[in-house]
Each structure stands twice: as C-alpha cells, then as structure tokens.
mmCIF file of the N, C-alpha and C atoms, coordinates in Angstrom:
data_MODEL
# 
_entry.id   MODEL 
# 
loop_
_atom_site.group_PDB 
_atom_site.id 
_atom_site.type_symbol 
_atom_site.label_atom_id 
_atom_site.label_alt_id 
_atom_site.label_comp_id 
_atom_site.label_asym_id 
_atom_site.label_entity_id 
_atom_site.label_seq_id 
_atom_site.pdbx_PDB_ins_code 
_atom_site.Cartn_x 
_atom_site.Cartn_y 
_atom_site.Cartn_z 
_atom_site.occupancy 
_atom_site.B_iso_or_equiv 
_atom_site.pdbx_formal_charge 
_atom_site.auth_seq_id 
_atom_site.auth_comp_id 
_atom_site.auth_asym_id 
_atom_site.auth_atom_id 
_atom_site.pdbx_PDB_model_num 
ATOM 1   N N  . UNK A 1 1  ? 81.778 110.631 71.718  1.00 0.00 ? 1  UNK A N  1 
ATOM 2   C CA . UNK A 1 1  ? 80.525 110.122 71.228  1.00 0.00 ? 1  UNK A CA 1 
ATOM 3   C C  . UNK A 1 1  ? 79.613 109.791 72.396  1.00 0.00 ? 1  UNK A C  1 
ATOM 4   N N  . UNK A 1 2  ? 78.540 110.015 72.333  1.00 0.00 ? 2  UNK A N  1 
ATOM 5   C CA . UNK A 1 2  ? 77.105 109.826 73.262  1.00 0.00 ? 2  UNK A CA 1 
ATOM 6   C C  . UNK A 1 2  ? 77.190 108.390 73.227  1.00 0.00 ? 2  UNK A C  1 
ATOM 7   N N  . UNK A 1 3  ? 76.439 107.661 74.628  1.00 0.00 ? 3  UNK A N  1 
ATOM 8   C CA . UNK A 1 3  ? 76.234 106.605 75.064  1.00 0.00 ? 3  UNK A CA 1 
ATOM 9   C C  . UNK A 1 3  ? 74.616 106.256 74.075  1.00 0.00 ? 3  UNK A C  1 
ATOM 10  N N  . UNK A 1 4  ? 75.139 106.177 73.178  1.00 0.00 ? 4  UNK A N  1 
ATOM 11  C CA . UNK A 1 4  ? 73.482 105.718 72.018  1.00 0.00 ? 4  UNK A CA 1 
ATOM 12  C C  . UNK A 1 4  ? 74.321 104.438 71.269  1.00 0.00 ? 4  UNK A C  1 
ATOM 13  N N  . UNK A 1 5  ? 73.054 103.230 71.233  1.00 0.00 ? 5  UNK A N  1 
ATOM 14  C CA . UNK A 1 5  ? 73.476 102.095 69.879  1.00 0.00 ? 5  UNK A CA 1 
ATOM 15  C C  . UNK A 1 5  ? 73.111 102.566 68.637  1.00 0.00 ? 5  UNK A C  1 
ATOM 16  N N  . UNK A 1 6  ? 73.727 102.760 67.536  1.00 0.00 ? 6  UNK A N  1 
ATOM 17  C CA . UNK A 1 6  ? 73.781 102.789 66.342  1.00 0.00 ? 6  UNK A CA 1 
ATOM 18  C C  . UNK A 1 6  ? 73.088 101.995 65.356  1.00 0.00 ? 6  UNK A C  1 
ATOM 19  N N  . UNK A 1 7  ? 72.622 100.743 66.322  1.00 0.00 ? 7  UNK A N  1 
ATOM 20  C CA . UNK A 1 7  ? 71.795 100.003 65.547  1.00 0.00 ? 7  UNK A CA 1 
ATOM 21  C C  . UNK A 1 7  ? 70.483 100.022 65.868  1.00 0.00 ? 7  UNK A C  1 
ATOM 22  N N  . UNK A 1 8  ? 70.111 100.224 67.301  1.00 0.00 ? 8  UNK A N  1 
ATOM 23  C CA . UNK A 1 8  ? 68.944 99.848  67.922  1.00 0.00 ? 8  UNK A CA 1 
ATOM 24  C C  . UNK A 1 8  ? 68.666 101.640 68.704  1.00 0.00 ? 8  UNK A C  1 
ATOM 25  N N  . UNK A 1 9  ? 69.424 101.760 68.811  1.00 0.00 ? 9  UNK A N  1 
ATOM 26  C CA . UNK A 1 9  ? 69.292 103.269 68.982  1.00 0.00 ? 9  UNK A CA 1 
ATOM 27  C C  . UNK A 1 9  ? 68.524 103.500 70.984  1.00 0.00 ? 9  UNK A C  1 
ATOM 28  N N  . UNK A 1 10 ? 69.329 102.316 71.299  1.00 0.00 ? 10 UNK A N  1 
ATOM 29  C CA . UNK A 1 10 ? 68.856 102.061 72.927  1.00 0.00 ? 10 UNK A CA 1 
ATOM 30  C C  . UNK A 1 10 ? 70.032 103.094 73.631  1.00 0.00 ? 10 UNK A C  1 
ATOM 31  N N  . UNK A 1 11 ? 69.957 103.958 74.438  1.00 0.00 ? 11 UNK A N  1 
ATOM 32  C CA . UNK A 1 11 ? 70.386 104.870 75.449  1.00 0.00 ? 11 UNK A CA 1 
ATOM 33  C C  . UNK A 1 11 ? 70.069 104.823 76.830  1.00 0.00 ? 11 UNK A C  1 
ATOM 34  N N  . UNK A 1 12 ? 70.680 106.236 77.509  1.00 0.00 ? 12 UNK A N  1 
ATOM 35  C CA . UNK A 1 12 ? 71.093 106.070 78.787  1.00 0.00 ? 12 UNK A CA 1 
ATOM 36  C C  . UNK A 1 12 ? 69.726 106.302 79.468  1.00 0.00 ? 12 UNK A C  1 
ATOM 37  N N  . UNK A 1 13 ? 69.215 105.604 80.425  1.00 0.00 ? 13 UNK A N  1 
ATOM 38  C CA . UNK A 1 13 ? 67.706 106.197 81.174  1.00 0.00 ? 13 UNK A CA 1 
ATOM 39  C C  . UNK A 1 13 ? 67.864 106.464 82.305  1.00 0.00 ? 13 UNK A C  1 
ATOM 40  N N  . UNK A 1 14 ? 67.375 107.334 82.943  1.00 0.00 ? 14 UNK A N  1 
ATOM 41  C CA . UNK A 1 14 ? 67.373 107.526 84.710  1.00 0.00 ? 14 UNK A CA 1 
ATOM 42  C C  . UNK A 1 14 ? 66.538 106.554 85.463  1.00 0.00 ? 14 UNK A C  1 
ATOM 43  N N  . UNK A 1 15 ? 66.410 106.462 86.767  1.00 0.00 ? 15 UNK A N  1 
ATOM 44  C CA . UNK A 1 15 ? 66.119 105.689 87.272  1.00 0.00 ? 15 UNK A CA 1 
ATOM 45  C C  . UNK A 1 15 ? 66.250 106.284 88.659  1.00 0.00 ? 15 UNK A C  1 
ATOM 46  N N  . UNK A 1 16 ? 66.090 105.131 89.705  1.00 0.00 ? 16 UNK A N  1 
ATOM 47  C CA . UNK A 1 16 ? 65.850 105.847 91.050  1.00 0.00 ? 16 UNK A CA 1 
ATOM 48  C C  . UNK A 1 16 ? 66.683 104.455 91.676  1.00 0.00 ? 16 UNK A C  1 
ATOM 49  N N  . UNK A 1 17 ? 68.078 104.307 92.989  1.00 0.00 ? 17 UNK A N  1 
ATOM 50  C CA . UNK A 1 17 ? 68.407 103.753 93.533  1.00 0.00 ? 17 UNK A CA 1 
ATOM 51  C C  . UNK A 1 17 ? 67.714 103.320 94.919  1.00 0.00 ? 17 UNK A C  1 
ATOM 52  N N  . UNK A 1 18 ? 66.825 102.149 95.145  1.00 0.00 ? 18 UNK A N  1 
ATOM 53  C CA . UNK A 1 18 ? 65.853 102.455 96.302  1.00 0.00 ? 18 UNK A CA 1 
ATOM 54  C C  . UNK A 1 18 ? 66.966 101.616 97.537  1.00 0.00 ? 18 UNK A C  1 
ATOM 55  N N  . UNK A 1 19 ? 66.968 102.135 98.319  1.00 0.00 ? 19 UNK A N  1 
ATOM 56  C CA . UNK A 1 19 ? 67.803 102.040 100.057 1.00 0.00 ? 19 UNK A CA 1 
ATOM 57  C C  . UNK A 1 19 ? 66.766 101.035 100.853 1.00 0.00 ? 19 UNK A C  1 
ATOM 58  N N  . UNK A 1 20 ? 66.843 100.003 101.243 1.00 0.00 ? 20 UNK A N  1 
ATOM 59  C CA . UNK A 1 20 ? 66.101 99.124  102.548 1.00 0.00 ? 20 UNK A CA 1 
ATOM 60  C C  . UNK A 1 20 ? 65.452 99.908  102.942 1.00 0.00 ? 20 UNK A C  1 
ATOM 61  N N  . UNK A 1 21 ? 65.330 101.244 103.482 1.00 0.00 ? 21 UNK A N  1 
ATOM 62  C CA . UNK A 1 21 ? 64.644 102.431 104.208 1.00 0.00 ? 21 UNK A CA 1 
ATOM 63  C C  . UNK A 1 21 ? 63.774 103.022 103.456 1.00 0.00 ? 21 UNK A C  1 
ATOM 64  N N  . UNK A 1 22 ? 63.316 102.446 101.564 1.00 0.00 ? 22 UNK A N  1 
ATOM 65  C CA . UNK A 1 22 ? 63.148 103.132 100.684 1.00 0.00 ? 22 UNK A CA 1 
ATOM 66  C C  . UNK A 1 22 ? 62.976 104.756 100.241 1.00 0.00 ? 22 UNK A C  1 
ATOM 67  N N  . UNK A 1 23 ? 64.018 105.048 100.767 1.00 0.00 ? 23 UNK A N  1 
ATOM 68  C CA . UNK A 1 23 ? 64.781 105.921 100.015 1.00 0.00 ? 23 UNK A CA 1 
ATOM 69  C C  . UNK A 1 23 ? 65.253 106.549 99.044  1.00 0.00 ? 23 UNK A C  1 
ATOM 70  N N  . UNK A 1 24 ? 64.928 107.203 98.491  1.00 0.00 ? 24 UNK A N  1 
ATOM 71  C CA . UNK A 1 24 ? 65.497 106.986 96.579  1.00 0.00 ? 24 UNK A CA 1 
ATOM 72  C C  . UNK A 1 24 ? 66.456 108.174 96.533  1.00 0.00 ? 24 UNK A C  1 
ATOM 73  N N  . UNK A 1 25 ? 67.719 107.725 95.978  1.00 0.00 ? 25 UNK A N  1 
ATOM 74  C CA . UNK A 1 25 ? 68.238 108.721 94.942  1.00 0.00 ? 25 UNK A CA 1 
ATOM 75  C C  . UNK A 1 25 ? 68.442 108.829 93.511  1.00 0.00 ? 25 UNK A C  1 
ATOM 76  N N  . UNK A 1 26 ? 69.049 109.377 92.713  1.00 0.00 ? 26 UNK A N  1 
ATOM 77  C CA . UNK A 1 26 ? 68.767 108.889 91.627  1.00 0.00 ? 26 UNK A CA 1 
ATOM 78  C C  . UNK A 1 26 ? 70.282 108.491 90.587  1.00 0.00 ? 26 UNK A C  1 
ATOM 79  N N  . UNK A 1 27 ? 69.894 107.738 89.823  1.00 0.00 ? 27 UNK A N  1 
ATOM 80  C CA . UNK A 1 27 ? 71.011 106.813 89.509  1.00 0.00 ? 27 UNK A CA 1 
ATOM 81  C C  . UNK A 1 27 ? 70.339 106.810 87.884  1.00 0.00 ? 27 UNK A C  1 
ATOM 82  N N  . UNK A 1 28 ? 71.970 106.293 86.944  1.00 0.00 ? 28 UNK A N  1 
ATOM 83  C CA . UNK A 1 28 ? 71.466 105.995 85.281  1.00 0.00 ? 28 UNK A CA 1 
ATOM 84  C C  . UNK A 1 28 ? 71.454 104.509 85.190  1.00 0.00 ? 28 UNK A C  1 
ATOM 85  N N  . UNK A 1 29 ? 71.130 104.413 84.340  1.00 0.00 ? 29 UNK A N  1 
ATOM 86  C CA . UNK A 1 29 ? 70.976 103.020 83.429  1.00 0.00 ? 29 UNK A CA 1 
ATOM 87  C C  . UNK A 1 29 ? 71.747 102.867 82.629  1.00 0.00 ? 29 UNK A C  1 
ATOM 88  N N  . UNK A 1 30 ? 72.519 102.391 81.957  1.00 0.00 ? 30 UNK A N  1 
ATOM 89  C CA . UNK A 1 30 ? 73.392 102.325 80.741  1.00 0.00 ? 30 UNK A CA 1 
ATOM 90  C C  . UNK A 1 30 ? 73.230 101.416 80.403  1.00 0.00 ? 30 UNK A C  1 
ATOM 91  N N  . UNK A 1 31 ? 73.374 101.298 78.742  1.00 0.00 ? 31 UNK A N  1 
ATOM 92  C CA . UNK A 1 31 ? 73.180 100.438 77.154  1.00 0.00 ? 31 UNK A CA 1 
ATOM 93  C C  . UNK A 1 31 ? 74.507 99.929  77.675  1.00 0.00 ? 31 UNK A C  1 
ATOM 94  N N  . UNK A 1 32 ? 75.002 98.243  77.350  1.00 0.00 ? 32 UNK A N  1 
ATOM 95  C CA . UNK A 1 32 ? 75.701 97.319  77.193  1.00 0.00 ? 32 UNK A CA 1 
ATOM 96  C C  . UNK A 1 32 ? 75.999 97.601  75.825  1.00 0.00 ? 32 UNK A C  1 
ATOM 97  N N  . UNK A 1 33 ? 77.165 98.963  75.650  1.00 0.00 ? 33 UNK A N  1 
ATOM 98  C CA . UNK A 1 33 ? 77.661 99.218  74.429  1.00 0.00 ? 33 UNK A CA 1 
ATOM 99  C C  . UNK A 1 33 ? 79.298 98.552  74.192  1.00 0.00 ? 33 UNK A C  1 
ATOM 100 N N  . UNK A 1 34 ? 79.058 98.108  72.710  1.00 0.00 ? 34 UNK A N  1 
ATOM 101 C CA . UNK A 1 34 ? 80.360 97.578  72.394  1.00 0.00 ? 34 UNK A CA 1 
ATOM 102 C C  . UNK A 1 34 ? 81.069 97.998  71.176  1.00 0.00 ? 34 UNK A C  1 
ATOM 103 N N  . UNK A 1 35 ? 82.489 98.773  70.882  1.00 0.00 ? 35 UNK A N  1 
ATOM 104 C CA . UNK A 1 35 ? 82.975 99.023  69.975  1.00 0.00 ? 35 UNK A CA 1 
ATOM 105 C C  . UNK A 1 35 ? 82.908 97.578  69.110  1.00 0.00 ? 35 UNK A C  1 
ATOM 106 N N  . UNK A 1 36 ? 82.867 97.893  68.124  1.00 0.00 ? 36 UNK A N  1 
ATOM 107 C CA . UNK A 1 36 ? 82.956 96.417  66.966  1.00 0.00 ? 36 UNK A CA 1 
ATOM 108 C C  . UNK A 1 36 ? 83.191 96.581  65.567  1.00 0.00 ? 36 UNK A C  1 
ATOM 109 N N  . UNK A 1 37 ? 83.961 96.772  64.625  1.00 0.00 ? 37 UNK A N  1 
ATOM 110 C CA . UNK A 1 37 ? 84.401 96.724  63.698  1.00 0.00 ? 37 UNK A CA 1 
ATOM 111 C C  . UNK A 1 37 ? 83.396 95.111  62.831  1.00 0.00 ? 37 UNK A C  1 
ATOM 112 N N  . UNK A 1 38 ? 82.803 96.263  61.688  1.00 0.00 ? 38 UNK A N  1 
ATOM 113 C CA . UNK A 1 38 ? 81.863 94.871  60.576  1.00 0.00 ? 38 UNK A CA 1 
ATOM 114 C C  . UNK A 1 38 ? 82.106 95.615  59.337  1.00 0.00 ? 38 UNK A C  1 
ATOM 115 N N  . UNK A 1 39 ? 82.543 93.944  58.592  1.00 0.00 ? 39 UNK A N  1 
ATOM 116 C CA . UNK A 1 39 ? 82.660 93.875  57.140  1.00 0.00 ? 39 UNK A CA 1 
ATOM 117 C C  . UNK A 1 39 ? 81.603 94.713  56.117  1.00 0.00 ? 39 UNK A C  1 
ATOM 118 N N  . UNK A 1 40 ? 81.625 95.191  55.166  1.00 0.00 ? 40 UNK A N  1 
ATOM 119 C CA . UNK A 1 40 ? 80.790 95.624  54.521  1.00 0.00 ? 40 UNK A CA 1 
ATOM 120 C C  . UNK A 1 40 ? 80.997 94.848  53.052  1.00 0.00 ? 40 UNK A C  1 
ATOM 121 N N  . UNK A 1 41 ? 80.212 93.772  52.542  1.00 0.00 ? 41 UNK A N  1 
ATOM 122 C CA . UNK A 1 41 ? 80.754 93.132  51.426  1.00 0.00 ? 41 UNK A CA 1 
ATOM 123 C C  . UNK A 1 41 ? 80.383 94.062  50.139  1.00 0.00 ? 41 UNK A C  1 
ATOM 124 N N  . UNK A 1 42 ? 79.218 94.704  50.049  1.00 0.00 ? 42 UNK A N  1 
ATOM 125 C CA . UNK A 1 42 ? 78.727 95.174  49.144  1.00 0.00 ? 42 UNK A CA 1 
ATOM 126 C C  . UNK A 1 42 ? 79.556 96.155  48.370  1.00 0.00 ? 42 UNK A C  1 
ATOM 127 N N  . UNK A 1 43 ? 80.392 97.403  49.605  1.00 0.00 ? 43 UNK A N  1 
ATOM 128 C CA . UNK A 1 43 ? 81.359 98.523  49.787  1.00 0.00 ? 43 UNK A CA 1 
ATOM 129 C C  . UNK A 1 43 ? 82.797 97.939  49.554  1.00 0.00 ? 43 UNK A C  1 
ATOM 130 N N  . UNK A 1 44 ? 82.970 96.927  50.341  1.00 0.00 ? 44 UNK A N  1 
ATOM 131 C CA . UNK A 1 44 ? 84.364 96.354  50.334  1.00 0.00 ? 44 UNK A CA 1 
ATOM 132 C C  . UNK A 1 44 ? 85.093 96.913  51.299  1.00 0.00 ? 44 UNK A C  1 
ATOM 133 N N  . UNK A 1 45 ? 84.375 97.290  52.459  1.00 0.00 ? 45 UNK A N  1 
ATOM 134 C CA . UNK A 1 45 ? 85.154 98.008  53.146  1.00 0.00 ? 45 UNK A CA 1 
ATOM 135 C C  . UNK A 1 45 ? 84.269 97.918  54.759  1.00 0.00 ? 45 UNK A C  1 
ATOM 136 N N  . UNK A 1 46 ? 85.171 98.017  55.592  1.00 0.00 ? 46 UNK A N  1 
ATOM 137 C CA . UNK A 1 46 ? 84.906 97.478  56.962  1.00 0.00 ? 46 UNK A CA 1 
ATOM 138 C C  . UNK A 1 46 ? 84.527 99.580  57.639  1.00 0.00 ? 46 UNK A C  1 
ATOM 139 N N  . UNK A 1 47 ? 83.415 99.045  58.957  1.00 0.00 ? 47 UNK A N  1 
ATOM 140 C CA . UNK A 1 47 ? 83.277 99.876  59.394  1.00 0.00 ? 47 UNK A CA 1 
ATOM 141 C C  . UNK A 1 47 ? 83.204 100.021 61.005  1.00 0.00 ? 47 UNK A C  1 
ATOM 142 N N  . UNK A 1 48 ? 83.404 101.120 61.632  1.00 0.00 ? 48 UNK A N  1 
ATOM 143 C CA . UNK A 1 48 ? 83.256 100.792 63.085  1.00 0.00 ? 48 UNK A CA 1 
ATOM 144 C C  . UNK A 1 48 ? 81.784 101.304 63.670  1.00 0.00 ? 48 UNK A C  1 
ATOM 145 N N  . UNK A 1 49 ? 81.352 100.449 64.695  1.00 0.00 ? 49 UNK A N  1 
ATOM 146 C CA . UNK A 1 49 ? 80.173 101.094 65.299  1.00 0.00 ? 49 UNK A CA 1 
ATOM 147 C C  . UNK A 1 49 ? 79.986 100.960 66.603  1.00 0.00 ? 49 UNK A C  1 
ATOM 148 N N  . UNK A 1 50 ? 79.435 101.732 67.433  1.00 0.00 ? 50 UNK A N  1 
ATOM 149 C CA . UNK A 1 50 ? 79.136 101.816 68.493  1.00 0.00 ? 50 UNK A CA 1 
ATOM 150 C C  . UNK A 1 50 ? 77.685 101.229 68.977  1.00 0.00 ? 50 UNK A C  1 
ATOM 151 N N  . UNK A 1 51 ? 77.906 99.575  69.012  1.00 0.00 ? 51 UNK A N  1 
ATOM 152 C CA . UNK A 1 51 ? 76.208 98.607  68.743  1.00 0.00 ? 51 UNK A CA 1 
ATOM 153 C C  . UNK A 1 51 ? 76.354 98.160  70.687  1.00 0.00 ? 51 UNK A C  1 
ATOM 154 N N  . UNK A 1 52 ? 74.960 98.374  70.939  1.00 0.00 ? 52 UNK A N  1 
ATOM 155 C CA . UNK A 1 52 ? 74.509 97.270  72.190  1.00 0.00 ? 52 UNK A CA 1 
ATOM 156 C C  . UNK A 1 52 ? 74.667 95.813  71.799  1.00 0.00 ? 52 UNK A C  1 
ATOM 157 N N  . UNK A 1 53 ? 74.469 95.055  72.946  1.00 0.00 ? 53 UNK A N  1 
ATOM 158 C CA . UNK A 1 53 ? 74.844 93.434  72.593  1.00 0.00 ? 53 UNK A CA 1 
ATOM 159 C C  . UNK A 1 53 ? 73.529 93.189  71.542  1.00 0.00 ? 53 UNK A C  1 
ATOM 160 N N  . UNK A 1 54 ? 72.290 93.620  72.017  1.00 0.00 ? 54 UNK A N  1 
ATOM 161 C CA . UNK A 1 54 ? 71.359 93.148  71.608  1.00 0.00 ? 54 UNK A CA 1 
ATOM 162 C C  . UNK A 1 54 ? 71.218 93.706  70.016  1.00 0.00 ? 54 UNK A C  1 
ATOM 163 N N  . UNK A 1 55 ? 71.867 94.699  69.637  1.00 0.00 ? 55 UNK A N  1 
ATOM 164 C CA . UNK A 1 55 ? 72.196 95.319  68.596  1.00 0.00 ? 55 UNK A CA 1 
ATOM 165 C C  . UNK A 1 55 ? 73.338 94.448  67.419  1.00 0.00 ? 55 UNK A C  1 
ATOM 166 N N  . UNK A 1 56 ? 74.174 93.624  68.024  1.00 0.00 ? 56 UNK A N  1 
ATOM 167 C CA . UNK A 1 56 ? 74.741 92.758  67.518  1.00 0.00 ? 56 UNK A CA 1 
ATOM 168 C C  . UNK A 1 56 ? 74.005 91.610  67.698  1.00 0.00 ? 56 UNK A C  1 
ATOM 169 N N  . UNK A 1 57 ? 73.534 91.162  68.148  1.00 0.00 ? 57 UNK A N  1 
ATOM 170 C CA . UNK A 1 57 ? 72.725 89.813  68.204  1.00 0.00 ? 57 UNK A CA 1 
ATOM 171 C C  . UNK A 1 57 ? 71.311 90.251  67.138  1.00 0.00 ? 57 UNK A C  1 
ATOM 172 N N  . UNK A 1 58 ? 70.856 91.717  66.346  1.00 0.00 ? 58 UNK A N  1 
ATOM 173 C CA . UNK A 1 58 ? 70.344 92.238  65.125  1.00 0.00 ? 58 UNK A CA 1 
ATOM 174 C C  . UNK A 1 58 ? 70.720 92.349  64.133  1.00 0.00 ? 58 UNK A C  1 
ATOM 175 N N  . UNK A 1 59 ? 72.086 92.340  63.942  1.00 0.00 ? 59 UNK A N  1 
ATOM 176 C CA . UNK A 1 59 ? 73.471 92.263  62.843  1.00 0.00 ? 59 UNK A CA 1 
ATOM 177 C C  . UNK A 1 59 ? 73.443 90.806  62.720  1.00 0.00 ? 59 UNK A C  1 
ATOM 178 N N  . UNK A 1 60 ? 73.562 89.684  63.304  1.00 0.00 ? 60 UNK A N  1 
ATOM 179 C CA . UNK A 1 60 ? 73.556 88.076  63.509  1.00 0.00 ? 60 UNK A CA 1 
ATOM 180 C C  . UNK A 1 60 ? 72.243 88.187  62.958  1.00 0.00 ? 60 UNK A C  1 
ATOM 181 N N  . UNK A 1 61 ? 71.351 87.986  62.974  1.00 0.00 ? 61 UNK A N  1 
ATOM 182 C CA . UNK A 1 61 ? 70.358 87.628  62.571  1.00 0.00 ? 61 UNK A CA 1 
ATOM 183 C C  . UNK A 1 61 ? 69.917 88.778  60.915  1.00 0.00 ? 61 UNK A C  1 
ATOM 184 N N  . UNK A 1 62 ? 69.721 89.571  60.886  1.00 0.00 ? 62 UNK A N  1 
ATOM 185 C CA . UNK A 1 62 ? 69.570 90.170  59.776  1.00 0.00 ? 62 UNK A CA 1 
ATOM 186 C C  . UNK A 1 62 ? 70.438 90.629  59.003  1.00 0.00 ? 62 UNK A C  1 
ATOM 187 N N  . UNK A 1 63 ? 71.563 90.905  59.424  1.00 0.00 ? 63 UNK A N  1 
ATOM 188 C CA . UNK A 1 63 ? 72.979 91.007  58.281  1.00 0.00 ? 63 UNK A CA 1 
ATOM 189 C C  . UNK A 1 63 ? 73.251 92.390  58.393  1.00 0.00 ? 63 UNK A C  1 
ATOM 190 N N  . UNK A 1 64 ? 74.162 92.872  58.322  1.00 0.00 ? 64 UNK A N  1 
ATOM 191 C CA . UNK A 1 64 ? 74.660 94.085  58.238  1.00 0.00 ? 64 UNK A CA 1 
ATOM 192 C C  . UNK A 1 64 ? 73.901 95.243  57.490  1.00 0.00 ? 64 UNK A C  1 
ATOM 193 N N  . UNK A 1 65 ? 73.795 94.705  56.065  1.00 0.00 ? 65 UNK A N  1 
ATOM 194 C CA . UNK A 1 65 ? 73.084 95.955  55.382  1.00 0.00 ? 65 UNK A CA 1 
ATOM 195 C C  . UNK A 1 65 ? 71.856 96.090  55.906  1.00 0.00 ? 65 UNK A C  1 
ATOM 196 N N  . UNK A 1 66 ? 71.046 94.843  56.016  1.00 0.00 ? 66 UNK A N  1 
ATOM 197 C CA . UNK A 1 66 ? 69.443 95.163  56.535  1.00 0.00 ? 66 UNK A CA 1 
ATOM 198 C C  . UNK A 1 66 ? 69.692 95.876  57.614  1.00 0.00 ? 66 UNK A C  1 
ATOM 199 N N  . UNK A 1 67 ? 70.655 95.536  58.629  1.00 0.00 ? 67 UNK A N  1 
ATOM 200 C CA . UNK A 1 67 ? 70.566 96.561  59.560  1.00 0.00 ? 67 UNK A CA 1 
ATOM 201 C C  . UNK A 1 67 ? 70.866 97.154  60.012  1.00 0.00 ? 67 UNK A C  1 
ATOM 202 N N  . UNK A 1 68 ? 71.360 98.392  58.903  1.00 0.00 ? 68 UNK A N  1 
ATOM 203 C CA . UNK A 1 68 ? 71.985 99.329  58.389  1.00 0.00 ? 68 UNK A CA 1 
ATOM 204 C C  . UNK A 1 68 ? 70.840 100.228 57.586  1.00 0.00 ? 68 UNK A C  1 
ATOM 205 N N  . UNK A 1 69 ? 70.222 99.328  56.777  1.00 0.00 ? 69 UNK A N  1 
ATOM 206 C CA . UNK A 1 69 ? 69.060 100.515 56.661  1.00 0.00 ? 69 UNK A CA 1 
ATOM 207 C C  . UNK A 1 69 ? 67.887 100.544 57.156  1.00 0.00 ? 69 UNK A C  1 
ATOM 208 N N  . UNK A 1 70 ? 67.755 99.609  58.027  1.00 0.00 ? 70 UNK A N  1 
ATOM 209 C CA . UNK A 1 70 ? 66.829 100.109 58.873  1.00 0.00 ? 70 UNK A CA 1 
ATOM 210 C C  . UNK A 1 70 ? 66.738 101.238 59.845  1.00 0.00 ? 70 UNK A C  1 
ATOM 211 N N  . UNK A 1 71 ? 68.490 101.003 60.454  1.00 0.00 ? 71 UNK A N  1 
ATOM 212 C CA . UNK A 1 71 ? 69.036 101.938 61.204  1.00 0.00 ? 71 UNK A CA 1 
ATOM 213 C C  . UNK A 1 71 ? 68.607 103.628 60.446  1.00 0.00 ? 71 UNK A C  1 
ATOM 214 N N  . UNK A 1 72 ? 69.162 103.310 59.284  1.00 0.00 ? 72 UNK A N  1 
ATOM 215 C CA . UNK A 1 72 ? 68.962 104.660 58.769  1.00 0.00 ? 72 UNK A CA 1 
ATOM 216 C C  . UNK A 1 72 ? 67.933 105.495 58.605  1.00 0.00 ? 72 UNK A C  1 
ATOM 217 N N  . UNK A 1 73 ? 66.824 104.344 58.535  1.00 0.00 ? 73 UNK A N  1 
ATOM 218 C CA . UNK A 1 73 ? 65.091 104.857 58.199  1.00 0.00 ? 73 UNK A CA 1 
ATOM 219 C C  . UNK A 1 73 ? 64.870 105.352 59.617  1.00 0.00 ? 73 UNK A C  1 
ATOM 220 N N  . UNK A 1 74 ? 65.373 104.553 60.623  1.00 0.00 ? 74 UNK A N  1 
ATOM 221 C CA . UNK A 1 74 ? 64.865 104.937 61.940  1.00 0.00 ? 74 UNK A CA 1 
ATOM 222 C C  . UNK A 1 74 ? 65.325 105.978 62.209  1.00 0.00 ? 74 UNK A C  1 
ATOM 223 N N  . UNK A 1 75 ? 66.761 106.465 61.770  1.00 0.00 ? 75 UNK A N  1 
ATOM 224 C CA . UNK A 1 75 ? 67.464 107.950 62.255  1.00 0.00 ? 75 UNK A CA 1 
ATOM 225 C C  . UNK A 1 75 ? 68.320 107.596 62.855  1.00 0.00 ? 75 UNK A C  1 
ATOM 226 N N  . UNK A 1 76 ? 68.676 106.347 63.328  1.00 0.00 ? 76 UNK A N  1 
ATOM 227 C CA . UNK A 1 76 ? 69.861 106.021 64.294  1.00 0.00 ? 76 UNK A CA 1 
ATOM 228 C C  . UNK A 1 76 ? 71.229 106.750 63.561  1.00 0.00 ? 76 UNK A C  1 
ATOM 229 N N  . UNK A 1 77 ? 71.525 106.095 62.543  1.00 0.00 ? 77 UNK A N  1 
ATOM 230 C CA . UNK A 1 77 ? 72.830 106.562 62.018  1.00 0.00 ? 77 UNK A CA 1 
ATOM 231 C C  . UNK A 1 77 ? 72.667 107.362 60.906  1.00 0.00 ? 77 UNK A C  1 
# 
C-alpha cells in the first residue's frame, strides 16, 4: 500500500535537503502514518486503516462514520 492517509488523504512531498554551504539535494517528506484498527457501530464490525496522526485526531473529533464519508466524497477511500 502507498504512503497516503485514508482519512485526510495527506502524502509523500519532495523537498530539498539544504547543507551550511547551501547546497541542495533532494530529500521526501513523509505523512506520520499509523496502522489502527476502528469500531464500526453502525456495521458491527471493526476496520483497518492506514490514518495520519492528524487523521486520527479527525476520527476523535468527528466520529468514524462522518469521517468516513467525507473521506469518501473526497476520493480518499
């Protein structure tokens, strides 16, 4: 599976490593992704996802289904 959140749909970006000499080469960025297993009360049934922190701290605050279909409207999942 690709380095993408499932909820927030945040990914990998390039970037440039700058050297004291400023220098650049180039270097990624990576999403603070976390496997996490969430309840589904509605389904009755638990699911796994591949969420950024900040993607779970969107699950905490809006609840699973809301953001779940938001996810979905957006195209994430």
């Amino acid at each position: 599976m690709s380095r993408i959140c499932q909820i927030t749909g945040k990914k990998v970006i390039s970037g440039n490593n700058v050297s004291h000499s400023h220098s650049k080469t180039r270097r990624k960025f990576y999403p603070n992704l976390q496997t996490k297993k969430f309840y589904i009360p509605e389904e009755d049934r638990y699911i796994t996802l591949k969420v950024s922190t900040s993607g779970i701290r969107n699950i905490n605050k809006m609840g699973i289904t809301a953001a779940m279909k938001d996810a979905k409207a957006k195209g994430y999942l």
